[in-house]
C-alpha positions in Angstrom: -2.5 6.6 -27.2 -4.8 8.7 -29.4 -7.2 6.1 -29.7 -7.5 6.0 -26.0 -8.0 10.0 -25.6 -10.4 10.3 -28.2 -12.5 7.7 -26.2 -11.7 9.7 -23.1 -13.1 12.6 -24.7 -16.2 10.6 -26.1 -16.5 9.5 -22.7 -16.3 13.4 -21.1 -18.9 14.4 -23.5 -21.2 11.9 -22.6 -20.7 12.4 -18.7 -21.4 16.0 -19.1 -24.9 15.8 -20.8 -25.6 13.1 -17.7 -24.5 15.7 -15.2 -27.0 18.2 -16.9 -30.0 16.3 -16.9 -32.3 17.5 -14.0 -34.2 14.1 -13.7 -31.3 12.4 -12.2 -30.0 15.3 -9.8 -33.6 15.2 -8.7 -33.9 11.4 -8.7 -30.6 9.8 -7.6 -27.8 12.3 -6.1 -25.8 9.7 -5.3 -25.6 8.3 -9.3 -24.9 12.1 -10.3 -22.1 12.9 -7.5 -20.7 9.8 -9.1 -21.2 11.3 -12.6 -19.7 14.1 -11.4 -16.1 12.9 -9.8 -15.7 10.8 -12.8 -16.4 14.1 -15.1 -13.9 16.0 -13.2 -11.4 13.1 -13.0 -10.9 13.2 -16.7 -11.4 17.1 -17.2 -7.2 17.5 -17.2 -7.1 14.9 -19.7 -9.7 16.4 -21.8 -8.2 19.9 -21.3 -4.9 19.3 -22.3 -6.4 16.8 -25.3 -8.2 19.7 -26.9 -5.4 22.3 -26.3 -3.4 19.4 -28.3 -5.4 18.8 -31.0 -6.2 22.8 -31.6 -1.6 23.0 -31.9 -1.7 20.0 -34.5 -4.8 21.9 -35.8 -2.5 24.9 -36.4 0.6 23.5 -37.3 -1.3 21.9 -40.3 -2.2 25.0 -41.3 1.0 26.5 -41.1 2.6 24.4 -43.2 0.4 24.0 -45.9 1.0 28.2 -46.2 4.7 27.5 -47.1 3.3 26.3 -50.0 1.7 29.2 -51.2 3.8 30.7 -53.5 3.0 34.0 -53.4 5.0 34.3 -50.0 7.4 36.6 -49.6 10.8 35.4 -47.8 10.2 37.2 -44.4 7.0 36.1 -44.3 7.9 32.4 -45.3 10.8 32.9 -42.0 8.2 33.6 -40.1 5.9 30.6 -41.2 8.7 28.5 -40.3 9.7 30.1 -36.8 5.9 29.3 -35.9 6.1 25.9 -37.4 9.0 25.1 -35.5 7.6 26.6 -32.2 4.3 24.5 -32.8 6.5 21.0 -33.4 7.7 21.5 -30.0 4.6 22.5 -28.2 3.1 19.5 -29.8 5.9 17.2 -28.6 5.5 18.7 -24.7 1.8 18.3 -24.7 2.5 14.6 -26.0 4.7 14.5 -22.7 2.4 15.8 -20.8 -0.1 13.4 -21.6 1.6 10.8 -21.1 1.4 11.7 -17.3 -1.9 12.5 -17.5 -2.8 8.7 -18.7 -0.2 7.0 -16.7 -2.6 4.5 -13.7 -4.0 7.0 -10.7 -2.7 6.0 -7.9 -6.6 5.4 -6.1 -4.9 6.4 -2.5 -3.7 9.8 -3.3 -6.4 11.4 -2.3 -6.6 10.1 0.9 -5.2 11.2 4.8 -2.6 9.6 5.7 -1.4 8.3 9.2 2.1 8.6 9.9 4.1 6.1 12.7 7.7 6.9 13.3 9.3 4.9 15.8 12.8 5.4 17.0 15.8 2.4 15.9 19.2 2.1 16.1 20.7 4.6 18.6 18.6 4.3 21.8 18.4 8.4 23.4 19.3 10.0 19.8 17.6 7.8 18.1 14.2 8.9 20.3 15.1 12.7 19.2 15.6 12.0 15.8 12.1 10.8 15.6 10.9 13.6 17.2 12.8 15.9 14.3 11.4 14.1 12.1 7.4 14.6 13.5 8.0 18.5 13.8 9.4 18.3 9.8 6.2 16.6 8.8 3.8 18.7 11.1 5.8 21.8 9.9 4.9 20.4 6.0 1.5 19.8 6.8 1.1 23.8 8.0 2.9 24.4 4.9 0.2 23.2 3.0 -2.6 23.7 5.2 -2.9 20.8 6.5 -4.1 19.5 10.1 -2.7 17.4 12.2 -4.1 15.1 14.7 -2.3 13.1 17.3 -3.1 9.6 17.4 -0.7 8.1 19.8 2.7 8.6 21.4 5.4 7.0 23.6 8.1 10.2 24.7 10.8 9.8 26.6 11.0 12.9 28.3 13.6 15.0 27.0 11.9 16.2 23.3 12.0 12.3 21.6 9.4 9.8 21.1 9.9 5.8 20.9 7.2 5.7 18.9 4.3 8.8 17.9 1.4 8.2 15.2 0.0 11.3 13.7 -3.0 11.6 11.0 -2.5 14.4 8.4 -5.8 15.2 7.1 -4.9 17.5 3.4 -6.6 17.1 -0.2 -3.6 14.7 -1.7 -1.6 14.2 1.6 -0.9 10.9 0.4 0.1 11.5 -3.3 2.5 13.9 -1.8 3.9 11.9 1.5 3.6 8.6 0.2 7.9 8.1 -0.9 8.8 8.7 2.7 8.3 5.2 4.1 11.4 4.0 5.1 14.7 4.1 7.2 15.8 7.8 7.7 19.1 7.9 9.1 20.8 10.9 10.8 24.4 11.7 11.4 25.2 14.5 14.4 26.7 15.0 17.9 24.1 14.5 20.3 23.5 16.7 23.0 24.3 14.8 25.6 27.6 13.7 24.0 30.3 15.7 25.9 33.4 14.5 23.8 31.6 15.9 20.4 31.5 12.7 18.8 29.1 12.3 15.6 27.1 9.3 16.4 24.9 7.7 13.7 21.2 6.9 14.3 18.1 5.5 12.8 14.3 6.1 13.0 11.5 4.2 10.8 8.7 5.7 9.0 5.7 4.5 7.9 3.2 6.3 5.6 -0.5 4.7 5.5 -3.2 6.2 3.2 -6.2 6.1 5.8 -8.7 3.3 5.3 -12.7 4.1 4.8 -15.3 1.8 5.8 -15.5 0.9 2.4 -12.1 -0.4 2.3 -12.0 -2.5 5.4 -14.7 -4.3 7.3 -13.9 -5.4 10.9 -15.5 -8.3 12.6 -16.3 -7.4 16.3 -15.2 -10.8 16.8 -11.7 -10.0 15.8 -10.7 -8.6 18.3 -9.8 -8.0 21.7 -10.2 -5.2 23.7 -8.1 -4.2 26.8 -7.9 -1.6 28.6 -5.3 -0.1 31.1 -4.1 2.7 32.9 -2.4 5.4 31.1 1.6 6.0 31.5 3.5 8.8 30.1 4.9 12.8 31.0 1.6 14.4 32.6 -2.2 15.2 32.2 -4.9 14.8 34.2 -5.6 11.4 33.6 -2.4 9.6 33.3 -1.8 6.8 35.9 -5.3 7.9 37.4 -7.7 5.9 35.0 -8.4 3.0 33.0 -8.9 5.3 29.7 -5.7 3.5 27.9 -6.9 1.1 24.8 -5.0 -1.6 23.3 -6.9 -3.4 20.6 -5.7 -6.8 19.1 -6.5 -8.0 16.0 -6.6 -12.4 15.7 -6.3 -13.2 12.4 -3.4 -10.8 11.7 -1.2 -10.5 15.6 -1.9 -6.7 15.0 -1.7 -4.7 18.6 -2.7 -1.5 18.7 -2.6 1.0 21.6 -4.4 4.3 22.3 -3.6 6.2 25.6 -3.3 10.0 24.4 -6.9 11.0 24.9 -8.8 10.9 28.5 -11.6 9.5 27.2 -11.5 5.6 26.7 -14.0 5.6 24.2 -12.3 8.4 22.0 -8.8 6.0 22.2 -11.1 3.0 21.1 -11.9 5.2 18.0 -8.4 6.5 17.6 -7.5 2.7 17.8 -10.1 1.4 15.4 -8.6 3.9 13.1 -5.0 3.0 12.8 -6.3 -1.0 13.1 -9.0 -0.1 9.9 -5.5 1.4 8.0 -3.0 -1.5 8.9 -5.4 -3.8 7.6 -6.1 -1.7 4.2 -2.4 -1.3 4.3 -1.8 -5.0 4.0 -4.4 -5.3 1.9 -2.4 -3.5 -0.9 0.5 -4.9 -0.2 -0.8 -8.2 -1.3 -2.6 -7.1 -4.1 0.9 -5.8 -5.3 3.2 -8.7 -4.6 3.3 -10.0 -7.9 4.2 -6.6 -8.7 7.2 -7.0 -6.4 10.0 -7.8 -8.7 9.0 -5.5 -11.3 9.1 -2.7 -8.8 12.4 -3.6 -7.1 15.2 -0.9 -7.5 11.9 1.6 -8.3 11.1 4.6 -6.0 7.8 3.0 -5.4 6.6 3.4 -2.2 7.7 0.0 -0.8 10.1 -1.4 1.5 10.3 0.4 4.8 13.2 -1.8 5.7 15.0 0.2 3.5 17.6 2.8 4.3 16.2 5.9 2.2 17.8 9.4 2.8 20.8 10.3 5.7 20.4 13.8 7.8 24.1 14.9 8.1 24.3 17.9 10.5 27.8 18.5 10.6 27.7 18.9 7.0 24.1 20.9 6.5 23.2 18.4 3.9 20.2 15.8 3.0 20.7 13.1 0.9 17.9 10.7 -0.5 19.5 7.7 -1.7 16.9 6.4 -4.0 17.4 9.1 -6.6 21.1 10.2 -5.2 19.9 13.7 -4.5 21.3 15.6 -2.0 20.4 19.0 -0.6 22.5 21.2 1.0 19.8 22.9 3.3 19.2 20.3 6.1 18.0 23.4 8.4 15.7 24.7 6.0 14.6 21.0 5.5 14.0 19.6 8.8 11.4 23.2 9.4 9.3 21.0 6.7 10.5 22.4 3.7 10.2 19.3 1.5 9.0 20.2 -1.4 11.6 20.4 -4.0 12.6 16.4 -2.5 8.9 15.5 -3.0 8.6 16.5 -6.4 12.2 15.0 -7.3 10.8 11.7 -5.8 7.5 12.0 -7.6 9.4 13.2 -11.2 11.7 10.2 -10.8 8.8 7.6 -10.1 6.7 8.8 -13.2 9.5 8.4 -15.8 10.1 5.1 -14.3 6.4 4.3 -15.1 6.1 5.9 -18.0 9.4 3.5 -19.2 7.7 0.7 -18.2 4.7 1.6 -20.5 6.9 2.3 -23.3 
């Protein structure tokens, strides 16, 4: 491991004398931006590097000192109370830099686009998925994030069969990415006048949004339809032929765009969640033979997979993947998800890091 940092550092050296030379921010901007990301990718490494080698630095020192024999025995307590202190700084920034080295994920950066779709439970299960989009938008405003609609389906009375949402936030992904999956809620529905607890079921999918560099789409792809808008509403809806639904041959992908008025501006909207379904299946071929390694992981995987229950009666969360469970489910559903998030992330970097061991 310290082979590899003091080649990072090397490395960092070298990038930062390229980022200073004028000739090539006058010359080639786009080579020096590059410089620059991959300067300030390894900057944390290189930080916490140097902060480690300065402790070993000084815990050398410190015990070479309790050989000097001229120490007197409180001072030689103290020697050793520092030594101590420094042994265990050493072995957290050892720790931490483990992390630091562990593969980037390269989509964490991204936006992400967001489908929920209502399952099991018809009604409830429709207004479970629309909990579930006001506990993500309610996140996203946590963190000062937008939100843009990209499609919906409602059924009239606060749920939605299906609704895809972009959240556009430095790290959106790295932070969202653990929720694909089954969500499953427990609760009397409203309509229920015998106060029953019925159990219901809504899907989510989390999709890092594609670039163009990512994913190139032949025009001859696809297919193009239009249709008339249906839905609660607006101007437009039922009026004119502004709906979009895109199909993409090689792959049986549909997608549909009705929510804006302009036809063009739901062919974009389209386009966009087509461009991430595509990148999306892209990774997930380039990790099947990762598959078996990551089964039983956190990972970010199977969205066939039941993940975490909603239990109303109760107050409580639970996410099955790392048995946690939360006893705040009000607090929780108004988007406050960020000790589960970190839980989720904690558990999937010790898992790597055992891997790597």
């Amino acid at each position: 491991m310290f082979d590899k940092l003091a080649f990072i550092e090397d490395k960092y050296r070298e990038l930062t004398e390229k980022a200073m030379d004028p000739n090539l921010i006058n010359e080639d901007k786009e080579e020096w931006q590059r410089v620059m990301k991959e300067q300030s990718d390894l900057e944390p490494i290189v930080s916490k590097y140097r902060e480690y080698t300065k402790a070993k630095s000084e815990l050398e020192d410190s015990k070479e000192m309790l050989y000097d024999k001229a120490l007197d025995e409180d001072m030689r307590d103290m020697v050793k109370e520092e030594v101590k202190a420094l042994e265990e700084s050493l072995q957290t920034y050892e720790d931490e830099l483990k992390l630091l080295l562990l593969p980037k994920d390269p989509n964490d950066h991204k936006n992400v686009i967001v489908e929920i779709r209502g399952g099991a439970g018809g009604d409830e299960a429709a207004l479970f998925a629309g909990v579930l989009f006001r506990m993500y938008v309610r996140y996203a405003e946590r963190n000062n994030w937008k939100v843009e609609i990209m499609n919906t389906n409602e059924i009239g009375i606060g749920g939605y069969k299906e609704v895809i949402f972009m959240i556009k936030g430095k790290g959106a992904y790295s932070k969202l990415k653990y929720e694909s999956g089954v969500h499953r809620v427990q609760r009397v529905p409203e309509t229920e006048a015998s106060g029953r607890i019925h159990t219901s079921t809504a899907t989510v999918a989390v999709l890092p949004e594609a670039e163009d560099v990512d994913v190139e789409i032949n025009p001859q792809d696809i297919r193009v339809d239009v249709f008339r808008s249906s839905g609660n509403g607006g101007q437009s809806v039922n009026t004119t032929d502004s709906a979009v639904r895109i199909t993409h041959n090689p792959t049986g992908i549909v997608v549909s765009c009705q929510d804006e008025k302009s036809q063009l501006k739901n062919k974009e909207k389209a386009l966009k969640i087509l461009k991430t379904k595509l990148y999306d299946m892209k990774i997930h071929e380039q990790n099947a033979e990762m598959a078996q390694l990551k089964k039983g992981q956190v990972g970010t995987g199977d969205r066939s997979e039941r993940i975490r229950t909603y239990n109303f009666p109760q107050g409580r969360v639970t996410d099955h993947r790392i048995n946690l469970t939360l006893y705040k489910l009000n607090s929780f559903v108004d988007g406050d998800l960020e000790e589960m998030i970190d839980s989720l992330t904690t558990t999937d970097q010790a898992e790597r890091l055992q891997q790597i061991s």
